[in-house]
N, C-alpha and C positions, 0 to 999 in steps of 0.2 A: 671611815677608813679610806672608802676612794678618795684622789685628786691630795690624800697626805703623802708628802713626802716622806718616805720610811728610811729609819737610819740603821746603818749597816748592824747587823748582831753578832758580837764579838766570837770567833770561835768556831760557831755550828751554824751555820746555812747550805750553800748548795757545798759548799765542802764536806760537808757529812751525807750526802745523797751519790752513789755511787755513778758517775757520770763517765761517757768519754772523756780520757783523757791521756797526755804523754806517760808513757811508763813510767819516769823520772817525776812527775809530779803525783803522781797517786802514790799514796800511801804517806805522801806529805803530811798530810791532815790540815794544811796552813789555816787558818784563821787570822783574819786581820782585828786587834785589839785597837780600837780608832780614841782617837784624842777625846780628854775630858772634853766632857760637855757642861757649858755656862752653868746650865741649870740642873748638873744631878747633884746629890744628896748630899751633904760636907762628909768629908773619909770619915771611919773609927780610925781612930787616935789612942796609943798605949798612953797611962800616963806619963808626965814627966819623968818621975823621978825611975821608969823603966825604960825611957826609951834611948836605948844603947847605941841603936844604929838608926838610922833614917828610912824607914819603910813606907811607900803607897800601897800596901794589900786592903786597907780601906779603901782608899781611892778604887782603887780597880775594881775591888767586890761591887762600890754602888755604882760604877761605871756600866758595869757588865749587866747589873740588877735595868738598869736605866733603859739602858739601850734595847732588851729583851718585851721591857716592858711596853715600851714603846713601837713596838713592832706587833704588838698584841699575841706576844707569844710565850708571857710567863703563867706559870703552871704552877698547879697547888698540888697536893697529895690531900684523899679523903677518905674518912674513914668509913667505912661500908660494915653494916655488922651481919652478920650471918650468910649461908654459901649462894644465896644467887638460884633464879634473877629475880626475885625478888626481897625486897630489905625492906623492914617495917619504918627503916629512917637512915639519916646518916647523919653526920655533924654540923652538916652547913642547912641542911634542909630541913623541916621536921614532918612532913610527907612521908607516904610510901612511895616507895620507887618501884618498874619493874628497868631490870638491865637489860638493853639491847648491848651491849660493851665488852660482855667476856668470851675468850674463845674457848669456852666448857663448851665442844659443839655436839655431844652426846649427853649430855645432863649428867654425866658419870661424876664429877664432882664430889655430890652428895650422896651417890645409889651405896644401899647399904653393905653390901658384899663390899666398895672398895674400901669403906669406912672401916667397917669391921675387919678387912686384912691388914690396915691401917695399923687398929687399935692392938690387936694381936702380934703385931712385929715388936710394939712401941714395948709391951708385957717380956717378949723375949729378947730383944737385941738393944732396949732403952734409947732413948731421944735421937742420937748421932752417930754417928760410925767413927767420931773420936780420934780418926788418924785421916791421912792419905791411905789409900790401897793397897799400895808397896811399900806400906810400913807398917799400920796391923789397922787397918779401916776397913780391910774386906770381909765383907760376910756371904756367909751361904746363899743369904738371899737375892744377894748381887747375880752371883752366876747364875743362879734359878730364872730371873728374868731375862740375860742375856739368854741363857737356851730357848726363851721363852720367845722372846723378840726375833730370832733366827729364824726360828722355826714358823712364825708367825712371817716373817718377809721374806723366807726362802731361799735362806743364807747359808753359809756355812757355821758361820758367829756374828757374835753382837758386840759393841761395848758401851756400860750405860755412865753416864756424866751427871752433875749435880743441876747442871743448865744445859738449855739448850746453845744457848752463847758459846758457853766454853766446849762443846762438840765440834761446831763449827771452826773454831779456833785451833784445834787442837790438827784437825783432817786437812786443815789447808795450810797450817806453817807445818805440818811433816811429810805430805807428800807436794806440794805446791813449790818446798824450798829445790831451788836451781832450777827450775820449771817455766815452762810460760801457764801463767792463770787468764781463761779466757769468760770472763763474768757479763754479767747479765746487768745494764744499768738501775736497774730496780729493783736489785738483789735485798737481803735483808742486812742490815745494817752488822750482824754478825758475821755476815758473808765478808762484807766490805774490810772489816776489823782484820778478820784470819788473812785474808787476800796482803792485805798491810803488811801484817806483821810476818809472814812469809817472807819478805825479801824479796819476792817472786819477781817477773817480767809479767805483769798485770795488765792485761788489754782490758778494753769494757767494750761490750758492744751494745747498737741500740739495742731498746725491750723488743725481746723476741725477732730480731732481723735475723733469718738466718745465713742469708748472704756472707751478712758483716761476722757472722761468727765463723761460719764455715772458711772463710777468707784469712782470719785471723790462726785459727788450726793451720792452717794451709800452708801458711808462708814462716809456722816456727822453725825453729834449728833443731829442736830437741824434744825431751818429754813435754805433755798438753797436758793441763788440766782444765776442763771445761766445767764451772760450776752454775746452777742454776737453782732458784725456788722449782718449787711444779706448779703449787699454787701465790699467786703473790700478794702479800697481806695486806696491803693497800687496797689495790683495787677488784680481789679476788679472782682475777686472772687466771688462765693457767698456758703454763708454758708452753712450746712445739717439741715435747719428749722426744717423739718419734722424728723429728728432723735432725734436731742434734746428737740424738745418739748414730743416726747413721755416719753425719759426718765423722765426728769419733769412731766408731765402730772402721770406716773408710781409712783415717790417720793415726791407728793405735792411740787414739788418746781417748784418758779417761774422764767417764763424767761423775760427777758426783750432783745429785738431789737433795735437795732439802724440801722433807714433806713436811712441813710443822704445819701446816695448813691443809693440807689434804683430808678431807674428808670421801669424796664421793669419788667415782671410777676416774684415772687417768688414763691417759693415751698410754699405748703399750712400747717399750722399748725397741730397739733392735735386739735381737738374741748374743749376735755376736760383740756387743759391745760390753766396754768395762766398766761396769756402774756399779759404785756407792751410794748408798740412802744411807742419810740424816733423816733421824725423825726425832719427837719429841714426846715427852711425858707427861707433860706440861697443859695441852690442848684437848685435843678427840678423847686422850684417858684420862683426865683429869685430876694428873696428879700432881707431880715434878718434877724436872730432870729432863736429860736429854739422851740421845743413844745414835747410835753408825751401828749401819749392817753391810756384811761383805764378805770375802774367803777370809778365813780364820789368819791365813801369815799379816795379811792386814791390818785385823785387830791385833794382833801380837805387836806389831810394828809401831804402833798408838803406843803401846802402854809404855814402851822402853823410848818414846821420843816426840809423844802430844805433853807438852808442859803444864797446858792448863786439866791434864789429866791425872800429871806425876804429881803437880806440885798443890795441890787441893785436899780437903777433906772430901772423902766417898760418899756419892749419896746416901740422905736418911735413909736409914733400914723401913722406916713408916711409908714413905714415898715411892720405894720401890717396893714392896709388897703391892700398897694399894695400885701402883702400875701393873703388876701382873692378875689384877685381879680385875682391873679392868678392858685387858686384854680380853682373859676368858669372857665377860661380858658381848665385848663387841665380837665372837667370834661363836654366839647362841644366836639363837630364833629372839631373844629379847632385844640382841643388838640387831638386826636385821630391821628388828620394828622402830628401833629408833632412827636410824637411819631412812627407813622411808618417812618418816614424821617429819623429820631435817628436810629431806627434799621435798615435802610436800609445803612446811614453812616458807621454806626460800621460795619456792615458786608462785607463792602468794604475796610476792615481794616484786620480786622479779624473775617471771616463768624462763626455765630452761638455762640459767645462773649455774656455771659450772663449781659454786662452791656458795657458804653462807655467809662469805664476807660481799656485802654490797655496798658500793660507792656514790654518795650521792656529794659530786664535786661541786661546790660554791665558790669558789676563786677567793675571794680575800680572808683574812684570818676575823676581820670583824663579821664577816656574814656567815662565815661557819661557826660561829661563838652565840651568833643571835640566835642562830636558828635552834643549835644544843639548847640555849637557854628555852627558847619558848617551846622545846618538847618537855624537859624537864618540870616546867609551870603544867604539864598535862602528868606529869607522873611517871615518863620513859628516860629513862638516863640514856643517850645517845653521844659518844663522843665527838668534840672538835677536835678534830687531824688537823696539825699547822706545822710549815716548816720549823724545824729538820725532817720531821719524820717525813714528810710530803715536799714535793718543791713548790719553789714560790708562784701563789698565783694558783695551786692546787689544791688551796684548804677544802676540807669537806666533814660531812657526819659521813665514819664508817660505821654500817649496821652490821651487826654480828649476830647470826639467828641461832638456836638452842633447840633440842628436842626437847630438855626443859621449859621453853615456852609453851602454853597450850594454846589453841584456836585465837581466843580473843582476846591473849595477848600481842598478837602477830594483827589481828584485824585490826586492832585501836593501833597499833604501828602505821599501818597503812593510810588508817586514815589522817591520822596525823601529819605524814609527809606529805597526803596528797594535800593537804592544807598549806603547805609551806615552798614544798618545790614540786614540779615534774623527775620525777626517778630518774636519772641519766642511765 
């Protein structure tokens, strides 16, 4: 891959990575679809005696196929059987694997309590919740965990979503509209999306500058909205809480957090500031779904004007159980202990790692591809990060550690990497 010329990929490159940029051009989404090339595929072709009008969606599909490929950025889907992290096989492999990959960061996944609230919702409320919410999708068990989640973030209320995607979407095109939104260039791609479709007056500032944010607050007309990860999924980062809430706190503007990543202590707020938390269902509980915690006229405010809240089927009655039961988990002496397990993994990774996502950056997409491959030939599924998700020139294995891991799954990790790179 060094010293090849790489050709442009139609669509999603640094335009899908939230960057500085003009109000007026963010949320563009532009994508440049660049000219066939000599040597991609010949198009599909309707047959003759169907073809009514004159169509390139061949052309273009192996256009797009070509160009991606050629970038060493096209991607497979694979089937994994059973819950992680370890899989006695998968499709492409016939090995066992153990997963470094998934953000189950409390092994809650499979622990039987979520299982079993799981299978006992599935007994009374059946597969789906059949509607949207405000039309007969809600159930009991919905608001049970919203009380649950409250009370658990020390809210007033909750409201829980079918993804965490569409949380984000929903909190930042209904308070974000007429607003200036002031984002974090390394936000999570759902950050980016809601920021979008908001309409908003969209700043970005560098990662974590708080100058450049406090400066952007500073000089709006109107309402601020300041959004941020806490932790950042890439590189397991965590944000300057405590800086940007003051500045908010200092401008009447509010913050809103996205803890999807959050496992271990963050920085603590300012008291006087207006913060919203996004978390998820999805991660540390392992279950699905996503959720906002805040003053109740807030949530209220969501449900008569977040769309991808209105206009949705309600979370699995299955999903949300097993969330509230994995709640109670993390909030006994069992979850304490998994939690120390977590941090004692990470730091056998990388000591003093404010989270169990770690970065281990290899610059081009063919060396973060080799290097997945030759951990996989040991047995650990490690993913290759390659632009969109990363920018370019930032491929990397993200490692993702589990209280599901035991000792010397984490040790044959290590020694692994120490075989292939220096830890950054």
């Amino acid at each position: 891959m060094h010293g090849r010329a790489r050709p442009p990929v139609p669509g999603c490159l640094e335009s899908d990575r939230h960057r500085p940029l003009a109000s007026d051009e963010h949320g563009k989404g532009a994508g440049r679809i660049r000219s066939r090339s000599e040597n991609s595929s010949p198009p599909l072709k309707a047959p003759a005696s169907r073809r009514l009008v004159t169509s390139d969606w061949g052309e273009w599909t192996e256009e797009q196929v070509s160009a991606i490929r050629q970038a060493d950025r096209w991607r497979i889907l694979e089937g994994l059987d059973g819950p992680g992290p370890r899989f006695g096989s998968d499709r492409s492999h016939g090995a066992g694997l153990v997963s470094f990959a998934s953000n189950d960061y409390l092994g809650l996944a499979a622990h039987p309590a979520v299982v079993g609230a799981a299978r006992e919702a599935l007994d009374r409320f059946g597969a789906g919740a059949t509607s949207s919410r405000l039309i007969a999708g809600d159930r009991t068990v919905h608001h049970a965990l919203e009380d649950r989640l409250a009370a658990w973030r020390g809210t007033e209320a909750a409201l829980v979503f079918p993804t965490g995607y569409q949380t984000n979407v929903a909190v930042l095109t209904t308070f974000g509209s007429g607003a200036r939104i002031v984002s974090d260039e390394l936000n999570h791609a759902s950050i980016i999306d809601g920021a979008r479709l908001s309409r908003a007056d969209v700043q970005v500032y560098r990662h974590g500058d708080l100058e450049q944010a406090g400066r952007l607050v500073a000089e709006a007309p109107g309402r601020v909205l300041v959004v941020t990860d806490s932790v950042f999924s890439m590189d397991g980062d965590v944000a300057p809480l405590g800086g940007l809430s003051e500045i908010c706190a200092r401008h009447g503007a509010l913050l809103v957090v996205d803890d999807a990543h959050a496992v271990f202590p963050l920085p603590d707020v300012d008291p006087e500031a207006l913060v919203m938390r996004v978390g998820t269902l999805s991660k540390a509980l392992g279950s699905q779904g996503g959720f906002v915690a805040g003053p109740r006229r807030w949530m209220e405010l969501l449900v008569n004007l977040g769309r991808s809240f209105i206009f949705t089927t309600g979370l699995a009655p299955a999903s949300t159980a097993a969330a509230m039961a994995a709640v109670e988990v993390i909030d006994s002496a069992e979850g304490a202990g998994r939690l120390d397990r977590l941090r004692r993994h990470t730091d056998a990774i990388r000591p003093g790692h404010p989270s169990p996502i770690v970065a281990v950056v290899l610059g081009e997409e063919g060396a973060a591809l080799a290097a997945a491959a030759a951990l996989r030939r040991q047995g650990l599924r490690v993913p290759a990060i390659r632009p969109p998700t990363v920018s370019p020139g930032a491929s990397r294995l993200r490692v993702s550690l589990s209280a599901a891991h035991d000792e010397s799954d984490v040790a044959r990790l290590g020694r692994a990497l120490a075989g292939l790179v220096s830890v950054q």
